[in-house]
PDB file of N, CA, C and O in Angstrom:
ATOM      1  N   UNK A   1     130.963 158.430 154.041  1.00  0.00           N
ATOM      2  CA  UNK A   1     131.681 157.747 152.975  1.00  0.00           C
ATOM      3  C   UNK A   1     132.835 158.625 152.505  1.00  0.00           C
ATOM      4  O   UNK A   1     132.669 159.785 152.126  1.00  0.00           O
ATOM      5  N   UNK A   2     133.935 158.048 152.547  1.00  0.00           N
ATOM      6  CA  UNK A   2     135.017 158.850 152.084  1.00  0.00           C
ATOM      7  C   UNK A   2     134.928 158.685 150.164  1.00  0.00           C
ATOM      8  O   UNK A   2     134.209 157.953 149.483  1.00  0.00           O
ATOM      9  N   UNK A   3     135.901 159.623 149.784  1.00  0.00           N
ATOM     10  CA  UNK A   3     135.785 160.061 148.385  1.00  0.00           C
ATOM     11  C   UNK A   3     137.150 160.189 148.010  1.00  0.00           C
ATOM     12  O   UNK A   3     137.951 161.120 148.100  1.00  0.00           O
ATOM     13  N   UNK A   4     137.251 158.586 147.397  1.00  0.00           N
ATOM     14  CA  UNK A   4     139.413 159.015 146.440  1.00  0.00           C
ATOM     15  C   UNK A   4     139.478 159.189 145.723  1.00  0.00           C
ATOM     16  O   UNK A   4     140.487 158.812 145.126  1.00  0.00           O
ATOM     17  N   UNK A   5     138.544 159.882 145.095  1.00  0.00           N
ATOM     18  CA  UNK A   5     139.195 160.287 143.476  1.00  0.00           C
ATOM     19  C   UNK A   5     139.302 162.324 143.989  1.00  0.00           C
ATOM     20  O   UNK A   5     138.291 162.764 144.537  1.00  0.00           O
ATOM     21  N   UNK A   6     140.310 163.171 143.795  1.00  0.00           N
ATOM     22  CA  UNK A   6     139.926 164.399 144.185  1.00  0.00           C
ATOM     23  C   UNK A   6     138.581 165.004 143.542  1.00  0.00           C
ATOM     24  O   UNK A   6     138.049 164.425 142.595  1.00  0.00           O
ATOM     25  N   UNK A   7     137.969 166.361 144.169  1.00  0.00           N
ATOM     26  CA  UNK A   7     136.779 166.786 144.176  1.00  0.00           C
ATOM     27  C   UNK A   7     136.578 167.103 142.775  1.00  0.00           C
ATOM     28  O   UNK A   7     135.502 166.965 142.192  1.00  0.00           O
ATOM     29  N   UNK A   8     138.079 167.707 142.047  1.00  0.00           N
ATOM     30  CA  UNK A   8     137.723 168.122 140.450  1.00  0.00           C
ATOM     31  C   UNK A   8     137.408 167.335 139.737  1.00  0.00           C
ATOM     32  O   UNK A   8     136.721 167.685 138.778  1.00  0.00           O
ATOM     33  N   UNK A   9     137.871 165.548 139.940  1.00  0.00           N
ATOM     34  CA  UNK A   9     137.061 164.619 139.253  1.00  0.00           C
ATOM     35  C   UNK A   9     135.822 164.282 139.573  1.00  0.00           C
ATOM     36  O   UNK A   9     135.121 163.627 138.803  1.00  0.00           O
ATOM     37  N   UNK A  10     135.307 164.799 141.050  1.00  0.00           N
ATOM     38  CA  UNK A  10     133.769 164.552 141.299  1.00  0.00           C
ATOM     39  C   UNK A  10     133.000 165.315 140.959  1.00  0.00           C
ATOM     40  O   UNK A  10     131.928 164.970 140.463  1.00  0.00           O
ATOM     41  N   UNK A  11     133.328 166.488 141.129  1.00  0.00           N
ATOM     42  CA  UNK A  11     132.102 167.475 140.573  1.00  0.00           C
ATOM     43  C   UNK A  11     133.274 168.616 139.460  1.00  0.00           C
ATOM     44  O   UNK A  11     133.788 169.626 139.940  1.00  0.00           O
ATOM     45  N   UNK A  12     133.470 168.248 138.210  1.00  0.00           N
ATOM     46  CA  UNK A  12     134.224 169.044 137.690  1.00  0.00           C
ATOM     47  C   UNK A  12     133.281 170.656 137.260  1.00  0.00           C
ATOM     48  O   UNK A  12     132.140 171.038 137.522  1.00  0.00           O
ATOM     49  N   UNK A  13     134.388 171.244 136.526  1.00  0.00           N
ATOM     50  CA  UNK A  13     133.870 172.692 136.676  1.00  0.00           C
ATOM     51  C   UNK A  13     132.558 172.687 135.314  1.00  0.00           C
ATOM     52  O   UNK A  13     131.355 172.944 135.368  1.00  0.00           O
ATOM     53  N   UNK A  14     133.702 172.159 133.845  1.00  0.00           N
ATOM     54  CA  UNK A  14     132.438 172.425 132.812  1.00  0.00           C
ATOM     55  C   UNK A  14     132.591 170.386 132.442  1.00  0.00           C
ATOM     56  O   UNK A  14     133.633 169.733 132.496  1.00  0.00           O
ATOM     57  N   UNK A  15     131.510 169.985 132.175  1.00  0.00           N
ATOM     58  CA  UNK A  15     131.504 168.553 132.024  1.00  0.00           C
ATOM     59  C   UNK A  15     132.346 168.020 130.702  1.00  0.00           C
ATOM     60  O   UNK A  15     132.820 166.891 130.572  1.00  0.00           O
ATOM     61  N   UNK A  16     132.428 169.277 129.610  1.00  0.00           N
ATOM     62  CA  UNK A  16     132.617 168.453 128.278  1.00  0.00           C
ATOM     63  C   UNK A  16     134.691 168.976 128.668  1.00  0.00           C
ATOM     64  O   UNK A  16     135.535 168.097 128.494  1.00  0.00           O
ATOM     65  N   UNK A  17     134.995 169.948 128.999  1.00  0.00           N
ATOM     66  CA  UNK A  17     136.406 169.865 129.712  1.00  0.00           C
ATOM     67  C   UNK A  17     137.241 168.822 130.261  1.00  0.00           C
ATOM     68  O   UNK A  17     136.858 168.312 131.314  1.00  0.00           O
ATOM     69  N   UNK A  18     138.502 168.342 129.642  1.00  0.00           N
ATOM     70  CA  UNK A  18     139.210 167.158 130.963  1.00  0.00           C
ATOM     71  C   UNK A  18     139.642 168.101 131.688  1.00  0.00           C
ATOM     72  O   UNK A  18     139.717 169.322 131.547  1.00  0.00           O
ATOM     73  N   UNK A  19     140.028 167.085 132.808  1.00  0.00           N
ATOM     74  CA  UNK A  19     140.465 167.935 133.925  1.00  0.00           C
ATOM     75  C   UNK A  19     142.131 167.821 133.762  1.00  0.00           C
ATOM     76  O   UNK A  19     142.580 167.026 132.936  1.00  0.00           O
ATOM     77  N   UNK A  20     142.929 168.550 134.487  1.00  0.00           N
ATOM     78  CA  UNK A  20     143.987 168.311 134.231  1.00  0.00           C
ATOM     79  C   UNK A  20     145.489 167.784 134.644  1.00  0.00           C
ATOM     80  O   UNK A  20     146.643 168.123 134.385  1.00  0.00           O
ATOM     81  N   UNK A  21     144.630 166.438 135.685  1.00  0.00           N
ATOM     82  CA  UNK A  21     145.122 165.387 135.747  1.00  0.00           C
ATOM     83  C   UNK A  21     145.079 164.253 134.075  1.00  0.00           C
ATOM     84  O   UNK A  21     146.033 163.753 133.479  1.00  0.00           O
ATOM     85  N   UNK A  22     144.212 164.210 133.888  1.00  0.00           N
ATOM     86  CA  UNK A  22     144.018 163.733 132.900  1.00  0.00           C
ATOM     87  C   UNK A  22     144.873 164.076 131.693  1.00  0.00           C
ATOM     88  O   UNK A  22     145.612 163.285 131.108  1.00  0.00           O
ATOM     89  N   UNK A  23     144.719 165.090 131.456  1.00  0.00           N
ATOM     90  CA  UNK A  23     145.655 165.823 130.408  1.00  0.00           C
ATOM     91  C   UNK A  23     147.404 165.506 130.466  1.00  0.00           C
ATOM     92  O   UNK A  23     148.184 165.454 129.515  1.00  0.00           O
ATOM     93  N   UNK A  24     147.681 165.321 131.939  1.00  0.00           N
ATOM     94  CA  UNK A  24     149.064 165.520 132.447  1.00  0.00           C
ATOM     95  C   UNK A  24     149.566 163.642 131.680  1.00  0.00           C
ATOM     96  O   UNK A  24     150.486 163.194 130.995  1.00  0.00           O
ATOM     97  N   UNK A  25     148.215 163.054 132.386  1.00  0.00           N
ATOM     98  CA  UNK A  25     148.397 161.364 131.648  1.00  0.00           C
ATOM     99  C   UNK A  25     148.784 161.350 130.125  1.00  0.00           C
ATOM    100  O   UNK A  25     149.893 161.304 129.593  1.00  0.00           O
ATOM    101  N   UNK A  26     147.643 161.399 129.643  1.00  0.00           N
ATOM    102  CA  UNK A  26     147.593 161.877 128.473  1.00  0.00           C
ATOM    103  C   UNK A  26     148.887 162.208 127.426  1.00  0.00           C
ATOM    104  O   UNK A  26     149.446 161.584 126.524  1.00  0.00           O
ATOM    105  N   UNK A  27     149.006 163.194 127.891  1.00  0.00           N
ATOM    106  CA  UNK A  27     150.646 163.569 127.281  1.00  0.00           C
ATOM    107  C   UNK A  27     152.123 162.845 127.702  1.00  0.00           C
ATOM    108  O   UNK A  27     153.290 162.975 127.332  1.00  0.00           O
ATOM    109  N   UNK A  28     151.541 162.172 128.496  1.00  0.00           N
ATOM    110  CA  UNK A  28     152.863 161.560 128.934  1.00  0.00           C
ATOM    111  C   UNK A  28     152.453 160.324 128.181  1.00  0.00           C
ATOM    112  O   UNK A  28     153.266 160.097 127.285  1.00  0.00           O
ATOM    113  N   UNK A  29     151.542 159.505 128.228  1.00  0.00           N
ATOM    114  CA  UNK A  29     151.430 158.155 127.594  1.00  0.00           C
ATOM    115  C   UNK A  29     151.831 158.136 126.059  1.00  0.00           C
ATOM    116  O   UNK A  29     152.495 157.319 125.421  1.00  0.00           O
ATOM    117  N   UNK A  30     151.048 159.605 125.592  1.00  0.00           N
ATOM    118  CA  UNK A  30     151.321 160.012 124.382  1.00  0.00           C
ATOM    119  C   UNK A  30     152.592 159.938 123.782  1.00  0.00           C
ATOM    120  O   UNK A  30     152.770 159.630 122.603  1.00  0.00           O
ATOM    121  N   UNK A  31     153.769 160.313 124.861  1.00  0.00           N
ATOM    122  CA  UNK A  31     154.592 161.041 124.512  1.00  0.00           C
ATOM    123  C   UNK A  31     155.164 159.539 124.595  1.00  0.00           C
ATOM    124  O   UNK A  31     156.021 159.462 123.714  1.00  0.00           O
ATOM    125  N   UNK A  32     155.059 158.334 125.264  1.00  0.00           N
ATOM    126  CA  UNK A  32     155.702 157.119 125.486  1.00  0.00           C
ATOM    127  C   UNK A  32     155.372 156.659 123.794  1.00  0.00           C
ATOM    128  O   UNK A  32     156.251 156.489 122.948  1.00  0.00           O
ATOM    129  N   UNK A  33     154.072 156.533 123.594  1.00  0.00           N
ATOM    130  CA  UNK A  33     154.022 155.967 122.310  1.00  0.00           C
ATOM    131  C   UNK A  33     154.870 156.421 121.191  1.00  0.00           C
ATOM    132  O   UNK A  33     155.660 155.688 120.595  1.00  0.00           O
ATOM    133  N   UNK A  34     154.670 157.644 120.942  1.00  0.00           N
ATOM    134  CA  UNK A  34     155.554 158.218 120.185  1.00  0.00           C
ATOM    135  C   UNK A  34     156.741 158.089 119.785  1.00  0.00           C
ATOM    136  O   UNK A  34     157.130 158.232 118.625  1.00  0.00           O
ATOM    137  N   UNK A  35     157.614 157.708 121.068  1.00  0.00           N
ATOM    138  CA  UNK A  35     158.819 156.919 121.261  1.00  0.00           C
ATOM    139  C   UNK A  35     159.379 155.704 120.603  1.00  0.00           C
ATOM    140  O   UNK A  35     160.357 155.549 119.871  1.00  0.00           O
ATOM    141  N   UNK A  36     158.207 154.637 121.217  1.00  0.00           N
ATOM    142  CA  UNK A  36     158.184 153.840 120.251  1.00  0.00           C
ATOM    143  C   UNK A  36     158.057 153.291 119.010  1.00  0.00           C
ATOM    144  O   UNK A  36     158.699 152.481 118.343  1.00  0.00           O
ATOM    145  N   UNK A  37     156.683 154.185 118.817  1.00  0.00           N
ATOM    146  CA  UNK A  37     156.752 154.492 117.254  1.00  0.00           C
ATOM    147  C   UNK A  37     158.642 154.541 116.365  1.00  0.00           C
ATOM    148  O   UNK A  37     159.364 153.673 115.873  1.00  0.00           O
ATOM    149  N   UNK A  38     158.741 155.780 116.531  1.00  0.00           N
ATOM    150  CA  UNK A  38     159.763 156.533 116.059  1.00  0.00           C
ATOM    151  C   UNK A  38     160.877 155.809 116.392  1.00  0.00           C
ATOM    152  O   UNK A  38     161.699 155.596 115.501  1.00  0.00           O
ATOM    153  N   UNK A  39     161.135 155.244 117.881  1.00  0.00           N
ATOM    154  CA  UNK A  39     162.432 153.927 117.682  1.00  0.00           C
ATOM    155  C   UNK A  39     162.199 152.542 116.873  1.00  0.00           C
ATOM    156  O   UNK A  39     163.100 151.826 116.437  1.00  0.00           O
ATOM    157  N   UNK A  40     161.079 152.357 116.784  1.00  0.00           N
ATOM    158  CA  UNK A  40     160.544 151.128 115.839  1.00  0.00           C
ATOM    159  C   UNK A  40     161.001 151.435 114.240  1.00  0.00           C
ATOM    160  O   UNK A  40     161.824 150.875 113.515  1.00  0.00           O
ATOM    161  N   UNK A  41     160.187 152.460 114.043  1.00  0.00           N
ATOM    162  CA  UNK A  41     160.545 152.791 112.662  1.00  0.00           C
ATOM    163  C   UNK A  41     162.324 153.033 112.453  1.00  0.00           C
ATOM    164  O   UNK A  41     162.802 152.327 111.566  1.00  0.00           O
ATOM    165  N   UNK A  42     163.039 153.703 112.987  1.00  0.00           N
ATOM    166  CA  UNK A  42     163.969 153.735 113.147  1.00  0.00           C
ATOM    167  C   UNK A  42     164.939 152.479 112.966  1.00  0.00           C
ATOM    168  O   UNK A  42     165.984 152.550 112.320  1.00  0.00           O
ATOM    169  N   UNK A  43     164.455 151.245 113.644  1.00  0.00           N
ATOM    170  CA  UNK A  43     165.141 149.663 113.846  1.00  0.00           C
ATOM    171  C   UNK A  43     164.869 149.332 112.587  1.00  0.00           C
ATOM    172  O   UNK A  43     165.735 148.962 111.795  1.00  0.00           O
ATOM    173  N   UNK A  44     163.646 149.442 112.314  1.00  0.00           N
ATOM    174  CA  UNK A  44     163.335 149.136 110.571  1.00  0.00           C
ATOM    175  C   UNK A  44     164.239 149.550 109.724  1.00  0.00           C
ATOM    176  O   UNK A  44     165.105 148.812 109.254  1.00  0.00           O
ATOM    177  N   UNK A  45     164.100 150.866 109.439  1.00  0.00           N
ATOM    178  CA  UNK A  45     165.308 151.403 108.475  1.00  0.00           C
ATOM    179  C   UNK A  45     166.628 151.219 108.867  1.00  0.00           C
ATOM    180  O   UNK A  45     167.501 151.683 108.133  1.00  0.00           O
ATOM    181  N   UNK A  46     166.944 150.634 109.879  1.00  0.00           N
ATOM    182  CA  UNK A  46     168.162 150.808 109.822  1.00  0.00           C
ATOM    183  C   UNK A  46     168.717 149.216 109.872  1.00  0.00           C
ATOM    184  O   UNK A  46     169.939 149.075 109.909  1.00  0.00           O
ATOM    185  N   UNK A  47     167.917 148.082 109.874  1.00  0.00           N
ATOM    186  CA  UNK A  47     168.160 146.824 109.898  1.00  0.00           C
ATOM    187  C   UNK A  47     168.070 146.581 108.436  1.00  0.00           C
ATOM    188  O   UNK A  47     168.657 145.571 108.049  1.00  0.00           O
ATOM    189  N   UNK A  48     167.080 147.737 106.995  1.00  0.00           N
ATOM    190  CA  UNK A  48     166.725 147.514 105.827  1.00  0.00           C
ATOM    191  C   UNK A  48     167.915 147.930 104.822  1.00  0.00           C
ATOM    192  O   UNK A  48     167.774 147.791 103.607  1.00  0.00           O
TER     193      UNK A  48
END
């Protein structure tokens, strides 16, 4: 049986740790919201 997720998501090192693919997501999705946030609020005040 083959295995697609890589090995650090199969058997990671400590369990309560993300790995740091995850982390890399994470901050980037983060960093999308944020965006929006802050251009939203932005359209607000500046349409008010």
């Amino acid at each position: 049986m083959t295995d697609y997720l890589p090995k650090e998501e199969l058997h990671p090192r400590d369990p309560k740790k993300p790995s740091t693919n995850r982390i890399i997501i994470w901050v980037i999705v983060g960093g999308i919201g944020l965006y929006l946030l802050i251009s939203g609020v932005a359209g607000i005040v500046a349409a008010g």
